[in-house]
MMTF fields as JSON, N, C-alpha, C and O atoms, coordinates in Angstrom:
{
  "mmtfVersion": "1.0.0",
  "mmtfProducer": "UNKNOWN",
  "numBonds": 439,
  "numAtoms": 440,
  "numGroups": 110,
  "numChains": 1,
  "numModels": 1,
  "chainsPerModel": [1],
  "groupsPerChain": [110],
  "chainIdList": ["A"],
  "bondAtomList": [4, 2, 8, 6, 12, 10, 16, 14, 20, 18, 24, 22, 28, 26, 32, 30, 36, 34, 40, 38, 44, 42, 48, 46, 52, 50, 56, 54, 60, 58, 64, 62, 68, 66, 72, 70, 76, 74, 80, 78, 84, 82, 88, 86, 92, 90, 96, 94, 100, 98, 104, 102, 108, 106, 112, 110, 116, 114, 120, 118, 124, 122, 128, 126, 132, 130, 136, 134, 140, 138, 144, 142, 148, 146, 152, 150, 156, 154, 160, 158, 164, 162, 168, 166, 172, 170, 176, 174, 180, 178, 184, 182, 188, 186, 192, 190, 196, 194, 200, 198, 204, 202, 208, 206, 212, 210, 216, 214, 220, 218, 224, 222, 228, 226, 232, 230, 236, 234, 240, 238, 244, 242, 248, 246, 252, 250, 256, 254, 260, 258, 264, 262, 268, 266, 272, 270, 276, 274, 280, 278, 284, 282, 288, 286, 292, 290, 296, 294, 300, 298, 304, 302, 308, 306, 312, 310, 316, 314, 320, 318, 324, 322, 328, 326, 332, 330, 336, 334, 340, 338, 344, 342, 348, 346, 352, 350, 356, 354, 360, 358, 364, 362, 368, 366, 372, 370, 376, 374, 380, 378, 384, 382, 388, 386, 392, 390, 396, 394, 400, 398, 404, 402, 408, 406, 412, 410, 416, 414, 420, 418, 424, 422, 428, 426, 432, 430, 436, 434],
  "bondOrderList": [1, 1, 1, 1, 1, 1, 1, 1, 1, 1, 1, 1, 1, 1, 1, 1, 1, 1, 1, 1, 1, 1, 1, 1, 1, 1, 1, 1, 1, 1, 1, 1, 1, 1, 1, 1, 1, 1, 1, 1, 1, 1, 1, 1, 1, 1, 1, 1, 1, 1, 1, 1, 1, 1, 1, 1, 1, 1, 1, 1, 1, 1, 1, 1, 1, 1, 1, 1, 1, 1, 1, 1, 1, 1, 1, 1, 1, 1, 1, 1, 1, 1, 1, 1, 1, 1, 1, 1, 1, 1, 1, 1, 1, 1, 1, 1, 1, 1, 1, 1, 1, 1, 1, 1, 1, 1, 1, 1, 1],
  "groupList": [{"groupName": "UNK", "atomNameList": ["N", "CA", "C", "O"], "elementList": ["N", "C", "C", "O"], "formalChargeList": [0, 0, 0, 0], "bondAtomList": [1, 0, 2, 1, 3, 2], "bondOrderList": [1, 1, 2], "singleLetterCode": "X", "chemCompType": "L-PEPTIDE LINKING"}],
  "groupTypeList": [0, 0, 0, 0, 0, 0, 0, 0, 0, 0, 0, 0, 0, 0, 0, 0, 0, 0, 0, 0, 0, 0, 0, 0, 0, 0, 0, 0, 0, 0, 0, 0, 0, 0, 0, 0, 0, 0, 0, 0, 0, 0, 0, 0, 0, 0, 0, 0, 0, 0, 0, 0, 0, 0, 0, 0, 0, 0, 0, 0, 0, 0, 0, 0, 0, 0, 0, 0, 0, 0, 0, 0, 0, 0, 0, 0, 0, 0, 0, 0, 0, 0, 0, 0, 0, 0, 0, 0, 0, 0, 0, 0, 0, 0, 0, 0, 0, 0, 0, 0, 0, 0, 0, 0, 0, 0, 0, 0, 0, 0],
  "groupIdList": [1, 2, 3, 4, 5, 6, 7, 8, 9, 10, 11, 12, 13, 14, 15, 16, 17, 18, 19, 20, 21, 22, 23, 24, 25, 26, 27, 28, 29, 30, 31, 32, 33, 34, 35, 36, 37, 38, 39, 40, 41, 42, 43, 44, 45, 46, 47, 48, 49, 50, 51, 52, 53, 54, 55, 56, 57, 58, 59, 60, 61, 62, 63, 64, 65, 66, 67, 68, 69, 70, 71, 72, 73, 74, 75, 76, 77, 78, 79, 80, 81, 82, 83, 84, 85, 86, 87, 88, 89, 90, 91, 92, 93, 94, 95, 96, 97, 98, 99, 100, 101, 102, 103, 104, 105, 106, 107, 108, 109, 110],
  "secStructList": [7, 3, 3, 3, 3, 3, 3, 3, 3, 7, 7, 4, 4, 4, 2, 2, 2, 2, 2, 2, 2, 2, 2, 2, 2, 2, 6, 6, 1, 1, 2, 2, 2, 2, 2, 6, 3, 3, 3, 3, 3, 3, 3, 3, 3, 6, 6, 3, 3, 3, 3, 3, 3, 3, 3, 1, 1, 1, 6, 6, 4, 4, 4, 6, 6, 6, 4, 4, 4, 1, 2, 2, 2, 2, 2, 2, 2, 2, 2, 2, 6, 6, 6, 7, 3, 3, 1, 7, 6, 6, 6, 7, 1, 1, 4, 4, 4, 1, 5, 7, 7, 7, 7, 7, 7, 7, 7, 7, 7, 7],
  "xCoordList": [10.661, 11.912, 11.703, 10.763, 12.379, 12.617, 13.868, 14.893, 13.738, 15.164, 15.264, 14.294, 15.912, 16.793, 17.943, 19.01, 17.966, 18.955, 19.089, 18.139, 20.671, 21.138, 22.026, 22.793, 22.099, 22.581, 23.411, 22.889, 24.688, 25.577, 27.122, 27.319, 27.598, 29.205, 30.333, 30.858, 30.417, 32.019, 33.349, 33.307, 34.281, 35.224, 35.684, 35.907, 35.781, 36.193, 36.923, 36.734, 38.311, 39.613, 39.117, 39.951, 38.255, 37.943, 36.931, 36.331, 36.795, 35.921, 36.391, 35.529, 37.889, 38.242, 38.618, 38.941, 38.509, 38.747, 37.252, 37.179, 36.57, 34.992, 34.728, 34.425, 34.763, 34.57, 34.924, 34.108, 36.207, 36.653, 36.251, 36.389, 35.79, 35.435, 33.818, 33.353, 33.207, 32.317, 31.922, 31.058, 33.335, 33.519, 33.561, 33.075, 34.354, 34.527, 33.868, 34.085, 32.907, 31.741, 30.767, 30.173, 30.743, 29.285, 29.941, 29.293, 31.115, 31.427, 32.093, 31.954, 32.996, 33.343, 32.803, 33.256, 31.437, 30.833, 28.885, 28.611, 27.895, 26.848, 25.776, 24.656, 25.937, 25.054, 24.272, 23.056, 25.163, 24.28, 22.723, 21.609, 23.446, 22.203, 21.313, 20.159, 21.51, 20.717, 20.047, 19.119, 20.632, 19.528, 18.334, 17.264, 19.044, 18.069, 18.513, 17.665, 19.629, 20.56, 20.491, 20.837, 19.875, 19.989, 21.445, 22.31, 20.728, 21.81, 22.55, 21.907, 23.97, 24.24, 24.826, 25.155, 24.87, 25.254, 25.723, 25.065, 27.116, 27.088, 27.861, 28.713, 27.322, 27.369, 27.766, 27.295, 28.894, 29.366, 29.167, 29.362, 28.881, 28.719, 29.206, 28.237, 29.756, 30.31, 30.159, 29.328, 31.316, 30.998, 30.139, 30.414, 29.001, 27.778, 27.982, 28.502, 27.44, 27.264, 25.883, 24.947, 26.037, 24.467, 25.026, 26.058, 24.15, 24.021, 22.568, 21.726, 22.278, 21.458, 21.357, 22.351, 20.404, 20.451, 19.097, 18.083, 19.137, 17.551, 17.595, 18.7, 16.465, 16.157, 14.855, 14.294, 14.852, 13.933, 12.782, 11.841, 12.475, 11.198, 10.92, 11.758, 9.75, 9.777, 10.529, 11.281, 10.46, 10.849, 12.616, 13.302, 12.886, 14.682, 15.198, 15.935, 14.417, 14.162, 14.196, 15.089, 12.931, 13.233, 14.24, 14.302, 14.773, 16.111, 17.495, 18.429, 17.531, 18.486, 18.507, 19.458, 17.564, 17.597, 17.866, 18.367, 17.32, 18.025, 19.647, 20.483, 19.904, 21.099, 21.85, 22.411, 21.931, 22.32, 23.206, 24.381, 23.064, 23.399, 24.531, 25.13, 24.489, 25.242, 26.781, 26.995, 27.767, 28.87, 30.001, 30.707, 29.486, 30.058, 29.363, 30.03, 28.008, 26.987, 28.118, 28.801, 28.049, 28.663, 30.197, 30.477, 31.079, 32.158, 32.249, 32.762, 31.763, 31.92, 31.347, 31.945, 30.055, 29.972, 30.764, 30.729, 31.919, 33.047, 33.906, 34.148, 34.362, 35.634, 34.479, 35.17, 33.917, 33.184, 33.418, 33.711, 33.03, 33.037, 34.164, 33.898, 35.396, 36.43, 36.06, 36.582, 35.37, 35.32, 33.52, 33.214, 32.905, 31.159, 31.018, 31.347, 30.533, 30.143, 28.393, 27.834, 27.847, 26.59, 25.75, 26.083, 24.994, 24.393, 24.191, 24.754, 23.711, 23.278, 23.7, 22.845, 24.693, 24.481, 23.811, 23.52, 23.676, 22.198, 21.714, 21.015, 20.551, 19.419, 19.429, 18.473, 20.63, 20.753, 20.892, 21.77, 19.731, 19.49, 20.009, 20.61, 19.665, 19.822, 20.349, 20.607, 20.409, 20.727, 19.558, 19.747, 17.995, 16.779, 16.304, 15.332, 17.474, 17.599, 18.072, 17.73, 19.372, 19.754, 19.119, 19.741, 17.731, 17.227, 16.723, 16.152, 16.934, 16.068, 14.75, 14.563, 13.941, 12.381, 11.912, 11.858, 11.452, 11.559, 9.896, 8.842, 9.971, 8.682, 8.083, 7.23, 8.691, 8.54, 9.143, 10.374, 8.388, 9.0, 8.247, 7.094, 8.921, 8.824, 9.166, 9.863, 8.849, 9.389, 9.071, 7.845, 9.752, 9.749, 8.448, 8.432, 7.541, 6.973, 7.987, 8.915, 8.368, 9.006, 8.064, 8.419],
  "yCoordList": [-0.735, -1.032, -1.011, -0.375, -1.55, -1.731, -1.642, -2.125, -0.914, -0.153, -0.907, -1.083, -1.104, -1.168, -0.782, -1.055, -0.209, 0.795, 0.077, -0.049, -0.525, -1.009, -0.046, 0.422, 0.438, 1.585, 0.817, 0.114, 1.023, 0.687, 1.54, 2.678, 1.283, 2.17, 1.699, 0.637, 3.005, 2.487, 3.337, 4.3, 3.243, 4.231, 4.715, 3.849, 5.756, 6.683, 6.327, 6.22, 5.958, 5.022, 3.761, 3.48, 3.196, 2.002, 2.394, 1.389, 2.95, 3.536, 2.908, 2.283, 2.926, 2.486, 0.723, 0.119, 0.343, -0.715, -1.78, -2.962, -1.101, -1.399, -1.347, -2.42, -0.39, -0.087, -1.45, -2.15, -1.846, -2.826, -3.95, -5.034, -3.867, -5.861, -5.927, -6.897, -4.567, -4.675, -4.602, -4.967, -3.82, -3.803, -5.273, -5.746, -5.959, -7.314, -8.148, -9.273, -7.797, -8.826, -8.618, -9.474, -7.223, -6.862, -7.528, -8.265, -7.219, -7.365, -8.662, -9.219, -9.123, -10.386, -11.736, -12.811, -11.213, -12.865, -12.722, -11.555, -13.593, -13.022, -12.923, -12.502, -13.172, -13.291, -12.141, -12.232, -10.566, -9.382, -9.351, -8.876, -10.218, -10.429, -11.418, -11.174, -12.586, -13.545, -13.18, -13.806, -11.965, -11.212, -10.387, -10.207, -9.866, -8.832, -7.737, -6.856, -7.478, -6.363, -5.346, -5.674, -3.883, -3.436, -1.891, -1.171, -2.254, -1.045, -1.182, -1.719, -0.619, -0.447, 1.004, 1.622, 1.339, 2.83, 2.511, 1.948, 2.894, 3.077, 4.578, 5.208, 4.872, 6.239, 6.366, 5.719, 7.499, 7.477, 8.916, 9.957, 9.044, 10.223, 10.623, 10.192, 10.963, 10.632, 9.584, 9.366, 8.803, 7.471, 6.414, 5.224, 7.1, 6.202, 5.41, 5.877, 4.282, 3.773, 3.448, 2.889, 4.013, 3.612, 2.835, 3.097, 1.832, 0.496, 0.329, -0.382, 1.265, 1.566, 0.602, 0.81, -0.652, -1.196, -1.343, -1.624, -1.142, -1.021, -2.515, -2.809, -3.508, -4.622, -4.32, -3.317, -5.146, -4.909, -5.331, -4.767, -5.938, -6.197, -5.879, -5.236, -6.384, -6.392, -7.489, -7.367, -8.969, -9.712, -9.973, -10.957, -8.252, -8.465, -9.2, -10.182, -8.216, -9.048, -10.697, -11.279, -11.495, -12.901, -13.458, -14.637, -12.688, -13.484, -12.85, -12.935, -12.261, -12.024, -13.204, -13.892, -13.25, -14.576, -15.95, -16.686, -16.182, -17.488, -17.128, -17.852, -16.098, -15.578, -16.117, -17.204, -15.546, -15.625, -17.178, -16.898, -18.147, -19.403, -20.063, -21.136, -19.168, -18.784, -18.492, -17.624, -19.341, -19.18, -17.555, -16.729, -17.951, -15.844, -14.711, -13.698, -14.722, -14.257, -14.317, -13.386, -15.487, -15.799, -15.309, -15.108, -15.163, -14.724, -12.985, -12.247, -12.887, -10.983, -10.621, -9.671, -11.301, -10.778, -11.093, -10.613, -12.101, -12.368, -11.171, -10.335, -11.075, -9.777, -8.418, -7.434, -8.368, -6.819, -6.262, -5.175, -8.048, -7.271, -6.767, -6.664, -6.455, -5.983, -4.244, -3.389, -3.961, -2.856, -2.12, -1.111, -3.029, -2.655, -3.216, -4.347, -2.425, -2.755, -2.525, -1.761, -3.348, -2.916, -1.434, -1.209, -0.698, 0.476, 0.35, 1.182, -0.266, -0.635, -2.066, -2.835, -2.644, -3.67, -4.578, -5.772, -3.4, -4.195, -4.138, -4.093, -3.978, -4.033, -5.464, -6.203, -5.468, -6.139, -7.851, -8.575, -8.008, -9.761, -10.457, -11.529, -9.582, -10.425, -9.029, -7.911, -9.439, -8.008, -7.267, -6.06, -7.748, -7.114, -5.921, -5.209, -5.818, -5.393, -4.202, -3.416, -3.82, -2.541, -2.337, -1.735, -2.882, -2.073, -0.676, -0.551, 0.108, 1.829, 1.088, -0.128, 1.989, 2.183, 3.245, 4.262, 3.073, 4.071, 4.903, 4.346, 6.026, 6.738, 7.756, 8.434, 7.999, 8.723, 8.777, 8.789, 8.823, 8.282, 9.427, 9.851, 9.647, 10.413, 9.969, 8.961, 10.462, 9.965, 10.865, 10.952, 11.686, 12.273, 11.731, 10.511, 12.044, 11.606, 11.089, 11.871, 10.35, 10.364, 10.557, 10.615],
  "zCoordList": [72.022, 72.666, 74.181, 74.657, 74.787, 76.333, 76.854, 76.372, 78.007, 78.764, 80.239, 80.976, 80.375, 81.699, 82.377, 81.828, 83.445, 83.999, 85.335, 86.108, 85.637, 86.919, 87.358, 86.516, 88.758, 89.424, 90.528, 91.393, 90.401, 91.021, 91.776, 91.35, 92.272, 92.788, 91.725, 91.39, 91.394, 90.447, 90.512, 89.747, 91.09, 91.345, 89.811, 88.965, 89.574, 88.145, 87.443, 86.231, 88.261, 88.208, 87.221, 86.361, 87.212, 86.513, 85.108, 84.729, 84.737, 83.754, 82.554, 81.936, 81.932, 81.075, 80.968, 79.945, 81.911, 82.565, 82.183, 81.846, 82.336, 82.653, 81.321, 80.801, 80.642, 78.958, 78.477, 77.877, 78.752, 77.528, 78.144, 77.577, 79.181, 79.584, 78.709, 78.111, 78.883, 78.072, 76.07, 75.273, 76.111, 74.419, 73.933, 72.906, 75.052, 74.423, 74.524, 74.072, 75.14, 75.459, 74.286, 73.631, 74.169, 72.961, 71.6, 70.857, 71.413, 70.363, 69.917, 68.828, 71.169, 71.068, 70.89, 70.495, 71.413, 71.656, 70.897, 70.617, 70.654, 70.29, 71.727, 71.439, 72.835, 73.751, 73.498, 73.33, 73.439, 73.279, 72.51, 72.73, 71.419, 70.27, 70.604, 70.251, 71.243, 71.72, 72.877, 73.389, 73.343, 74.529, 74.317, 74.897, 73.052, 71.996, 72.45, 72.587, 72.751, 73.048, 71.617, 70.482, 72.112, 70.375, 70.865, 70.365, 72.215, 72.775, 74.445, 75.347, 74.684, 75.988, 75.91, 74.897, 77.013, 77.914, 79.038, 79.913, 79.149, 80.531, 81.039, 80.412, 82.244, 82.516, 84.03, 84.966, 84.078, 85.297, 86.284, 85.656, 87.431, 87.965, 89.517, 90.141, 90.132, 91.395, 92.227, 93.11, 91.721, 92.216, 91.518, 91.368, 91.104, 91.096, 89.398, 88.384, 89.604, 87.875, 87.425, 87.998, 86.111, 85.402, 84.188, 83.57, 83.962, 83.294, 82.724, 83.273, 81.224, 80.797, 79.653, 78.957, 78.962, 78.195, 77.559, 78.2, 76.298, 75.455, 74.646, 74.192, 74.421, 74.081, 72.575, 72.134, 72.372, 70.988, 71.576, 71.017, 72.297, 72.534, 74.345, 74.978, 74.96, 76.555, 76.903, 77.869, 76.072, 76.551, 76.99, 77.266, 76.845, 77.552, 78.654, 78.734, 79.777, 81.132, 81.239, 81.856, 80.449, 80.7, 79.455, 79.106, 79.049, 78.2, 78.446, 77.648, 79.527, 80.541, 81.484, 81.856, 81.699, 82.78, 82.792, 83.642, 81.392, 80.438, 80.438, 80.979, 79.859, 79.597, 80.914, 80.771, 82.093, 82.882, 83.103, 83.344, 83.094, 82.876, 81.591, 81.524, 80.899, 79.854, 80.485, 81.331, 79.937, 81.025, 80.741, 81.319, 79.487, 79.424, 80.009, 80.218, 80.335, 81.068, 82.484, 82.912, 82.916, 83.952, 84.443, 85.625, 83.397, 83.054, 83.308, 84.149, 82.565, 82.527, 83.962, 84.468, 84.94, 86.169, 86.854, 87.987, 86.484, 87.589, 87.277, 88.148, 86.075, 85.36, 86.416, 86.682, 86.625, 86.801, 88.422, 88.919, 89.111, 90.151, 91.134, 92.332, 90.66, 91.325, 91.008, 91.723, 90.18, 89.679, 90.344, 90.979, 89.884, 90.56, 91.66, 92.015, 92.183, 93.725, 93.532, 92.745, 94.412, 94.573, 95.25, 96.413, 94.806, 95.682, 97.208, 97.92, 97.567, 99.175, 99.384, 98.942, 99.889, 100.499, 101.453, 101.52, 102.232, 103.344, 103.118, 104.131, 101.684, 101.254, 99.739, 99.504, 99.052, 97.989, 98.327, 98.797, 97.889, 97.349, 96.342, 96.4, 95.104, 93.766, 92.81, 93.255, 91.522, 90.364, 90.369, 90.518, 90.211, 90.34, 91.025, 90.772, 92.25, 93.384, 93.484, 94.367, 92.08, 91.656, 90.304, 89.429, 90.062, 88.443, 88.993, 90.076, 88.331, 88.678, 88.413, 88.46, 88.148, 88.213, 87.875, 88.567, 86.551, 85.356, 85.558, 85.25, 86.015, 86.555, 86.031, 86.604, 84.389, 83.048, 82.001, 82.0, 80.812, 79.983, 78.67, 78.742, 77.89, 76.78, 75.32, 75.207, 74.459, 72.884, 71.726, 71.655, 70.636, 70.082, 69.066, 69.231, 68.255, 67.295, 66.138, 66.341, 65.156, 64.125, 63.122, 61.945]
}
């Protein structure tokens, strides 16, 4: 599996707000699955937002990017951004720009 975590500003106030643009996206539509979406998280902490998503394979990343063009892709980042703000603005280019950078990693044996 493969993870990705986008770190962003989200006022608290919007939490439930944010939930359902995304309930309806996972559930409403299949992009999730055509991304290879097996999981999302999102997690809130003063201020800050985490946007944690696990893919079945590595290839999440470049079928996000296909994705992207996808006009519901396109859709839900319009619904979002009254609510997400980016981490740094004078530093942010693109979405790539708020992925964390995952610098350990662990896993139970099964």
């Amino acid at each position: 599996m493969h993870s990705t975590m986008i770190v962003a500003r989200l006022d608290e106030s919007d939490l439930d707000t944010v939930a359902k643009l995304f309930a309806d996206f996972d559930t409403g539509t299949e992009l999730p699955h055509t991304m290879g979406t097996r999981r999302r998280q999102l997690f809130a902490c003063e201020g800050l937002y985490f946007h944690i998503q696990d893919f079945e394979s590595a290839d999440g990343g470049r079928l996000i990017e296909q994705a992207k063009l996808d006009p519901r892709f396109v859709q839900i980042q319009q619904d979002l951004l009254p609510y997400i703000t980016v981490f740094d603005p004078q530093t942010w280019r693109s979405p790539s720009d708020a992925m964390a950078t995952r610098f350990y990693s662990w896993q139970a044996a099964v």
